[in-house]
Every structure is written in C-alpha cells, then in structure tokens.
DRENROLO-975952 format. One record per residue (C-alpha): x, z, y. Coordinates in steps of 0.25 Angstrom, whole numbers, plus 5000, padded with zeros to 4 digits. Each point is the difference from the previous one (the first is absolute). Layout:
BEGIN
XZY...
//
This chain:
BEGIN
500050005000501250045010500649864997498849935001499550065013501549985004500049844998498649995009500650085012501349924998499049874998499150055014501450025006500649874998498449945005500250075012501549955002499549874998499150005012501450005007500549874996500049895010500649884990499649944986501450024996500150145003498750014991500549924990501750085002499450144999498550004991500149964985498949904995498850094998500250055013500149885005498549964992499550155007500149955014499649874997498850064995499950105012500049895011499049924993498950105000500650055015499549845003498950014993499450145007500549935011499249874998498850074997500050105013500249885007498849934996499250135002500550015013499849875006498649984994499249864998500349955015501549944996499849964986500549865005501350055006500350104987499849884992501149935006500950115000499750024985500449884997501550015009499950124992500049954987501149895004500950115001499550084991500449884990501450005007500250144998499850004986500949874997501250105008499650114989500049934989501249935002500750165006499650044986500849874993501250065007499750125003501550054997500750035013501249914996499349904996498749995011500349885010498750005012499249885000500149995015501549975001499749864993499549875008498850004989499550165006500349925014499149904997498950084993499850085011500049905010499049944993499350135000500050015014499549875004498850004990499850135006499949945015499249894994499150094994499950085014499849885008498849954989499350155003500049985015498749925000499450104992500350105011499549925011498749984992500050174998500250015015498949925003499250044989500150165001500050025014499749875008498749954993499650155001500150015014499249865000498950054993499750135010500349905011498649934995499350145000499849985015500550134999501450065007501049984985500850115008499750135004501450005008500049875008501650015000500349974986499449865002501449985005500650014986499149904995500449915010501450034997499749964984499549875003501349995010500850034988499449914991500249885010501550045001500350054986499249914993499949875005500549924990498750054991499149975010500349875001500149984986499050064995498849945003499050104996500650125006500249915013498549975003499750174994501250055011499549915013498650034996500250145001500849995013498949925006499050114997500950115004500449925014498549985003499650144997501150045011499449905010498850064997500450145003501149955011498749925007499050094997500850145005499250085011500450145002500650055013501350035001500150154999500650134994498750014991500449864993501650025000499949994983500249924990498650024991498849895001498950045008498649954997499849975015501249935002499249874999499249925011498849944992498749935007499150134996500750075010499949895011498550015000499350125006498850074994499550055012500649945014499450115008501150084995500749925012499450115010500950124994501450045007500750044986499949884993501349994997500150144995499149994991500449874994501550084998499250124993499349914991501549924994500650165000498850044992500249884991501750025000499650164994499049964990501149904995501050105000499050094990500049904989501449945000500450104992498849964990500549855002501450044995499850074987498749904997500949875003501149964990500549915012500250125008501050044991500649875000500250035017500750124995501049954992500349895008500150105011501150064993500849875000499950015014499450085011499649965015499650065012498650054997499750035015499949865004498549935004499449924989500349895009501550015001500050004984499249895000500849925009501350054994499649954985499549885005501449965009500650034984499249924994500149875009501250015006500150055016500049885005498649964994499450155008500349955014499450055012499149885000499450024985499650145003499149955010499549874994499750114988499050095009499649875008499549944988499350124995499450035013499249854999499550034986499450135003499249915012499949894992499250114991499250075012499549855004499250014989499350145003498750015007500050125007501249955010499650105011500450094990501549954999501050135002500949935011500850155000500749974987500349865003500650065012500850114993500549894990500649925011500550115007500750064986500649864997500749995014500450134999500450004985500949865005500750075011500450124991500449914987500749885006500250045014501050124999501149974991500150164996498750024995499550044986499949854995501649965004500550124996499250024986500449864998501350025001500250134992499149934988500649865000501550054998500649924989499550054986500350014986498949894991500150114988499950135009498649945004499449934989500850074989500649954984501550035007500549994986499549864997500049935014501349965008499950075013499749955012500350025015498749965008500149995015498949975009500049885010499950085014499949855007499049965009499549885006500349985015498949945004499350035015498950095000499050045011499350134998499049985012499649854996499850074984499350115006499049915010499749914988499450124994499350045013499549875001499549994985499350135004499349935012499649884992499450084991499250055010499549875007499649964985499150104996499350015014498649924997499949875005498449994999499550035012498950104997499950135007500350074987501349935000500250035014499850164995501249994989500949945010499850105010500150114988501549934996500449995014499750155001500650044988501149935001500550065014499550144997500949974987501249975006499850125010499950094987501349964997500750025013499450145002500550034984501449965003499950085014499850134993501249974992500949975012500049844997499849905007499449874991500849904997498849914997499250035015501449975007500149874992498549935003500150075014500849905004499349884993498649955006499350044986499050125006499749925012499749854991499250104991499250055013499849865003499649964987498850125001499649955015500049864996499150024988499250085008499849925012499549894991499150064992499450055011500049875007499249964989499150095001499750015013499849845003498850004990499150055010500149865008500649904989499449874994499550084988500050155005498850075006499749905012499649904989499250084994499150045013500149835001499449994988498950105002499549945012500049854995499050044990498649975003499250155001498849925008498750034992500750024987499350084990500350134998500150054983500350164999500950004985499250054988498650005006498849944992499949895008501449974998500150014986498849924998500749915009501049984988498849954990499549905009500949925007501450044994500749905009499550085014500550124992501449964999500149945013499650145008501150074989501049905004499650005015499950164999501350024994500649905011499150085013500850144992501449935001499749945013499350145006501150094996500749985012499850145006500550074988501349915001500350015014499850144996501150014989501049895010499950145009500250104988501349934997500549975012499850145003500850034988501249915004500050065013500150134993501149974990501049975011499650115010501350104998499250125009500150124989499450105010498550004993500449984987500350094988501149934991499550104988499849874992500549875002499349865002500149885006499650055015501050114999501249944995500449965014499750125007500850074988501149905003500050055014500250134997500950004990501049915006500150085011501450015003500449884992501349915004500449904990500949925009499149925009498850034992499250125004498750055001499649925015500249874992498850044991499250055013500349895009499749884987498650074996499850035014500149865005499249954986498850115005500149925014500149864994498750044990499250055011500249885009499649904988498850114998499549975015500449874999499149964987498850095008500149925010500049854994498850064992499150045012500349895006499649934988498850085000499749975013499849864998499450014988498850085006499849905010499049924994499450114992498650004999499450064987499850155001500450014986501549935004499950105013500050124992501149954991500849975012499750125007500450094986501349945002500250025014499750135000500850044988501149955007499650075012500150134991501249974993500849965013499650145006500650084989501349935000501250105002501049905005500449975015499249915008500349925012499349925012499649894989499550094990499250065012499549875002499749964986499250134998499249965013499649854994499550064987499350105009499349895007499949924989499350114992499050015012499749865002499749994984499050125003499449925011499849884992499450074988499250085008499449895007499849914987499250104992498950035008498849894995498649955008499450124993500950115007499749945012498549984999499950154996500950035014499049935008498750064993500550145001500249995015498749925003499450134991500950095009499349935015498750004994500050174995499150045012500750145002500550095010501150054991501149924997500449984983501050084996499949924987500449874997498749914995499849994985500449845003501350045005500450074989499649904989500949895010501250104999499750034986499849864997501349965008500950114993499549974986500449855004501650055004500050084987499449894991501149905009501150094996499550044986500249844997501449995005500450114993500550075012498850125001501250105003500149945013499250085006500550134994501450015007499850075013500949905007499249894995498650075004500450035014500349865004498749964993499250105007500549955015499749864996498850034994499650095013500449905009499349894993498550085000500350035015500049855004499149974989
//
C-alpha cells in the first residue's frame, strides 16, 4: 500500500511538473511514454470541457461562426496529432528530429496558414449577413411599428456607424453579392427616411426640459395638432402655458412606462448591449441625435445646411397639403404652424450656425477613427479594420434669409389657397375668421417668447417682407368685392329693380281675383283645368315678382352685416364669444401695442376704415339710383293696386334709411328728402285714385241732408251717410292694399303718418 500510494503521488508530481514545460521535446526528454499518453489524455478532455462551455456560453445566436471555427479547429487538430504520432515513432531523445526544421514542415504549415485565411476570407460574407441579420433587420422591423425602435435617441448613432462600417469594411461583399446588396440598401433607405421623418417632423423647444436623449411622444408635429377643437380658445392669455403642460404631462407618463418597455421588449435589451459597445452623450436633444446619426449614415456633405431646411420645407407643405382637404379650415391651429417655423430657424441657428454647438462637437468626438470589429464584433475571424469618417463638406453658397423667406412664403401661399373663392357671405365669415386667427396667432407666439426673454426669429423675419400686409390686402380685397356684389343687386339688370319692373308691367286691370284653397277655386280645377293652371303659374310669377319688400328688406339685413363685420369700435361689445362681427373689434384690441416692422395695428384700422367708408358711399349710391329709378317708375302709375305696391317699397326704404347707423352727408340729406317726397306724392295719388262715384254721391247727400235738418243745434255727429262713405272709402284702401299684398303699409307709424296728412288734406279740399 505505502509503495502503491508512493507511485501515485510520485505520478501526481510529475503531472503537475508537467504543467511547466514550455517545449514538446522537454516533454518527450523528461516523461517516459505512458506519461507521455497521460497528458495526451489530460489536454484532450481540458479541449473537450472547453468545447462544451464554449457552446454553452455562446448559445444558438453564433452557431455560424462556432462552426467555422470547428472546423479550423479540426484542421489543426489533425495536425496535432500527425506531430504526436510521428514524436511517439521517435520519441527517444537521441534519435527525435522536429518536423519544423525540414522544408516539408515549412510548406505544411504555410499551406495551413493560407487555407486558414481563405477559410477566414470565405466567413466574411457570413458575417456581414449576421450583421445585417441580427441587429439591422431588427431595428427595421420596430422602425415599421411607427413607433420610436429606441427609447434612448443617442444610440441611433451606433446604428449609423454599423451601416458606415459595412460600406468601409465590406464593400467587396456588397457588390458581390447580390442579395445582401438589395437587403443592405433596402434597410439604409428605410432607416434614412425614418430619420428625415423624425429630423423634419421635430417640434419641441429648445429647453433645459428636453436636454435628453430618450424619444418623447410629443416630439412630433402631425396635422391633428394643426387643427383646433375649439377656436374660441383664441381668447385666453396662457395659451401657450397650457400647451407646454400638456407635452410635460405626456414627457411624465412616458417616463412611467419605459421601465415597463425595457423589461417587456427583447429590442430593448438589444440597446443595452450595444450601448455597452459604446456609449454617447445622453443629454443631448432628440434632434441632435438625430441629425448626428443621420450625417453618419450619409456622409457630411449630404447633411448641409440646405438639406436641413429643404427636409422641414417639404414637411411643412404635406402637412398643408393635408389641412386642404379638412372642412373646418376656421379651425386650423396657426399657433403650432408658427412655433414650427420659429423652432426650425431656431433649431438651424444652433446646429449649423455655431461651429461649438452640441452637433460639431458630438460629431466630432463619435466619428473619430474606429475599429470594424470593436463595433460590430467576430475580432477573432475578421481582419480589422480602421474606419474613418469623411468630415468634407460641400462648398457651395447658402443663403439662410432666402431658405428662411421660402418658408414664410409657402406659409403665406397657404393661406391665400385656403381663403374661399366663392363669393358668398359665409365665405366672407371664414375669411374673416382665418384672418383673425392668423394675426392673434402670431401675437400668441410673440407674447410666448417675451416671457422667455426672446425675441422671435420667425416675427423679425416676415417683418421685413410684405407678407401680413399682402395678407391684409388679400381679406380687404375679398371683402370689397363680395360686397360689391351684394350691394349692386339693388339697381342691377337682374337685381330688385327688375323685379319691381316686372311687377308693374303685368296687367292688375280687372283681373280676377282667386283666394287659394276656397270651394270655388278648387272646383275651378274640375271644370276648366286649363284657367286652373294658368292662375298657378300667373300666381306663382305675382309671389316671385311681389316679394320685392321682403328682398329690399334682406339687401338692408346684409349690408347691415357688412357694415358691422368691418367696424373695429369694441366699446359695446362683450368678446366673451367669438363670431364674425367681433373678430375685428377683438383684432383691435389685441394688437394693441403691436410692431412688426412696418405692419402694426393703424394698418388694419385705416384699411377697414377706408372699406366702411368705401361700402357706405356705394350703400348711398345704389339708394340713390333706386329712388331715382323709383321715381320714374311712379310717374305713369295709375292702378291703386300698382300705388300700394309702390308705396310699400318706398316707405320700407323710407324705414330702413332711418335706422341706418352710418354717417351721412348733404347728399344723403338730400336723397332721404326725395323718398320723402316721393312717399307723399305716392299718398297723394293713391288717395285720389281710390275714392269712386259712389263716395262722392254719399258726400253730397249727406251734406244736402246736413242743409235740410231744420235745427237750432248744430250736429255734433256725423250723418249715417258719411259714415258709410268713410266706411266705404277705407274698406276700399284696405281691399287695395290686401290685393297688392302690402296691408302692412299701414301699420308702420311712419307710414301711417304720412298717409294721415295726405288723406286729411285730401277731405279738406274734397
């Protein structure tokens, strides 16, 4: 037992002396042969464990890349054991000659070596297809969510430096290889338009609150947020207060689940390791990121100056192209079309304008020259690389202000395109409601940015173009001519005078008289269908051409309502809730204290002012070709039935002219004498024309009766004869009027006053 436990700690020894040899032919010098099989045996089962930890360890995501290495593996595996087998033919230290010293171990092993570099030249495509594979295709796939694929915004610029490495590294496979050709620029296409995307769509201010990397669901401008759900919300101060609480409410709730995202997202994890490859500043904008990744992946001289605004240019325009289609464009939120171009020349003056801001230096520090492997990995069975990053730009000429008044005036032609062309008074409504919102919008803005300390880029810039005054002139201009329009259809070739025309052409002398649904007209309809159909027809052409009051009285209405639209006088008015007659008056208070270069508030005053001047002259002007169109017209009336028609027109006017709230002058003086006048002399005729032989005989009886009454006393009654003559006389201007359908004629007080002077002068000559 002593001798046997003595040969195994003297066998143990001499294992663990072994482990101190550094060359086969110390081994083969200083181990007999079964010592020699022992640690033969020992280092196969240390490769084996070895083998078998290794593939526990790296798991099923490089079974490619094992295989490959398996098989180099066995190549010198087989080596090795040729070497042993021909140690253990000589293994006798005197005798033992090394296979290496010979030109045929030269050769063997330089043939070795070179299949080995073929066989790592062969496995490069398989990387590059692993690359694009396992990380690119992934981030392609959450890119098609619509979602954010990052929480962190930074580590886009990795991404953007693996498809950078690729294109260096491996460029010979990419242009071989047809398959992973169209599946590489396929996925660079998606990723760069997914960065225009964000670059273009990017709209948060640039403040301490968004100096981080992570995505923020409010980041991005859509056309939702473009259209208002209630435009009264235009009264209140803290508009803009209350817009930033909302986007700090949302930035908090997105905070709460990102933890959530992480540990639910296997991409997430992805981020992680990656971020582990490399790490980048995490209190940078979203933007800067953005723009940094996207100067990677295209080179710098592709991101210029000019790009950057084309990119929010041609953004901009879809999102219009888009509101051209909405109904509701009173509703359109010019605020956040404002704070989009006011964050774009702002988000350009502190990118590309100062050469130390976060873009140049982040840039600078990411795109130092890098290692292929260290970023993408398999160092063991790539040649490495030293990628360096193109810092050239292109040196063409670029002017800021022209790029900047492009914007301004696609903005401004936007505008002009959705005012209605139409011209209806509706129309006129949401032009005056754009106009409104548009201004009060862009005082909005300025008062926002005054709070902060700012003055806006975006005010200074169309401050000194003409684009709020060919606006202004756009609104007048629609204005007046709608108005025009309006206002000439009291005197026109197919306005209101030819309607009166009409009426008093039609022959009223001894025509019969048929009251609608009465026995006698509906038998009418049995006997003689014929008669039936003509009265309808000549009827309904009497009701079109007899509705002359009711339409001089809505020419009035609207006029009135023009007139009201452009009257800027606030002092009655309660702006509690807006409409179209208290958006001007609203204007004028609000832009109190306004100065955008030349533009300020006196330009809106003295344009509507000179528009209420301009409609109240072409207001007296058309009443004043009407009476005197009027005044002919009565001239050769004779039929009571025409008289009261006439006289119902006049005296409307008469009425409408006295409520007028506008200024007059000598010639409206004058022109409210001549329908005075003319309203009498209309009483005078009708008056005289009514009276029959009957009313006169009744007269004269009830005066002889009056001579012949033998009494002291004398009649404080009239005689019954009179009184059936008057009775007689007013059932006949009643039954004059009830024809012309003008009854009401002697209900308005004005009216009945002048008819009771006529008619009182009239008896006393009579």
């Amino acid at each position: 037992m002593a001798t046997t436990k003595h040969r195994q700690s003297s066998i143990s020894t001499q294992e663990d002396d072994t482990n101190l040899y550094s060359d086969v032919d110390e081994i083969f010098t200083k181990l007999d042969i079964s010592q020699i099989h022992q640690l033969n045996k020992k280092y196969r089962n240390i490769i084996d464990d070895t083998k078998s930890n290794l593939h526990d360890l790296v798991g099923s995501k490089y079974r490619d890349l094992i295989k490959i290495a398996e098989d180099i593996g066995d190549i010198y595996q087989h080596s090795s054991d040729i070497d042993l087998k021909v140690q253990q033919l000589s293994y006798k230290p005197t005798k033992f000659i090394s296979i290496y010293s010979d030109n045929y171990g030269k050769f063997d092993s330089y043939m070795r070596k070179q299949n080995a570099l073929q066989s790592q030249k062969d496995s490069r495509s398989i990387i590059v297809r692993n690359v694009i594979n396992k990380k690119l295709r992934k981030l392609d796939q959450k890119i098609k969510s619509g979602k954010s694929p990052l929480v962190h915004t930074s580590n886009f610029i990795y991404y953007a430096k693996v498809y950078h490495t690729i294109e260096k590294a491996f460029s010979d496979i990419i242009e071989k290889d047809n398959n992973i050709n169209e599946k590489y620029y396929e996925l660079k296409r998606n990723f760069k338009n997914y960065l225009e995307y964000e670059i273009s769509a990017y709209n948060l201010p640039e403040s301490i609150l968004h100096a981080n990397d992570k995505f923020k669901f409010n980041q991005r401008l859509n056309s939702k947020e473009l259209i208002m759900n209630n435009p009264q919300v235009l009264l209140q101060d803290d508009l803009d207060l209350e817009f930033e609480e909302e986007d700090i409410e949302a930035e908090e709730e997105q905070d709460d689940t990102d933890e959530a995202r992480n540990s639910e997202n296997a991409f997430e994890v992805d981020e992680i390791v990656n971020s582990k490859l490399e790490s980048y500043d995490r209190n940078t904008s979203a933007l800067t990121n953005y723009l940094i990744s996207y100067t990677i992946l295209t080179g710098k001289s592709n991101l210029t100056e000019s790009k950057f605004i084309e990119l929010r240019f041609l953004f901009l325009q879809n999102l219009f192209k888009q509101l051209d289609n909405e109904s509701q464009i009173d509703h359109i939120n010019f605020y956040q079309i404002f704070k989009y171009l006011e964050h774009t020349f702002v988000y350009f003056d502190n990118h590309f304008d100062r050469k130390t801001s976060d873009y140049h230096r982040l840039l600078l520090h990411v795109t130092k020259p890098w290692n292929a492997t260290t970023l993408i990995g398999h160092r063991v069975w790539v040649e490495d690389k030293l990628i360096e990053f193109d810092h050239a730009t292109s040196e063409t000429s670029f002017d800021k202000v022209h790029k900047f008044t492009e914007m301004s005036n696609l903005l401004l032609q936007f505008v002009l395109n959705i005012l209605p062309q139409e011209n209806t008074f509706e129309n006129l409504s949401l032009t005056i409601f754009i106009f409104h919102n548009f201004l009060v919008s862009l005082k909005k803005l300025q008062d926002s940015l005054e709070i902060s300390g700012m003055d806006s880029k975006f005010i200074q810039l169309i401050s000194q173009t003409s684009l709020l005054f060919d606006l202004l002139t756009k609104v007048s201009s629609f204005m007046n001519s709608l108005y025009l329009r309006h206002v000439s259809y009291l005197t026109e070739e197919s306005g209101l005078s030819s309607i009166i025309r009409k009426k008093l052409e039609l022959d009223t002398h001894n025509k019969e008289v048929f009251q609608l649904f009465t026995p006698e007209f509906v038998n009418l309809m049995d006997h003689d269908i014929d008669k039936y159909i003509n009265i309808i027809s000549k009827y309904q052409e009497s009701q079109t051409t007899g509705d002359a009051i009711s339409s001089l009285n809505a020419w009035f209405d609207k006029c009135g309502k023009y007139l009201k639209i452009v009257n800027p006088d606030s002092k009655n008015i309660s702006i509690s809730k807006l409409d179209v007659y208290k958006c001007i008056p609203h204007l004028h208070t609000t832009l109190s204290n306004i100065s955008w270069g030349e533009f300020a508030l006196k330009n809106i005053d003295d344009e509507f002012a000179h528009l209420s001047t301009t409609m109240g002259d072409l207001l007296w002007q058309q009443i004043t070709q009407f009476v005197d169109f009027m005044s002919n017209a009565h001239a050769e009336l004779k039929s009571p039935e025409k008289l009261v028609y006439v006289i119902g027109i006049i005296n409307q006017l008469k009425v409408k002219i006295s409520s007028l709230e506008i200024p007059t002058t000598t010639a409206t003086d004058d022109t409210k004498e001549i329908v005075n006048k003319l309203s009498n002399s209309l009483f005078s005729k009708l008056i005289e024309s009514v009276p029959s032989d009957d009313f006169y005989l009744l007269v004269d009886e009830s005066i002889q009766e009056s001579v012949t009454i033998e009494t002291v006393d004398i009649p404080v009654r009239p005689t019954l004869k009179l009184v059936r003559a008057l009775y007689k006389l007013s059932s006949n201007y009643l039954s004059v009027a009830q024809n012309s359908n003008n009854s009401n004629i002697f209900l308005e007080a004005q009216v009945t006053e002048d008819f009771i002077k006529c008619k009182n002068k009239w008896l006393k000559k009579t």
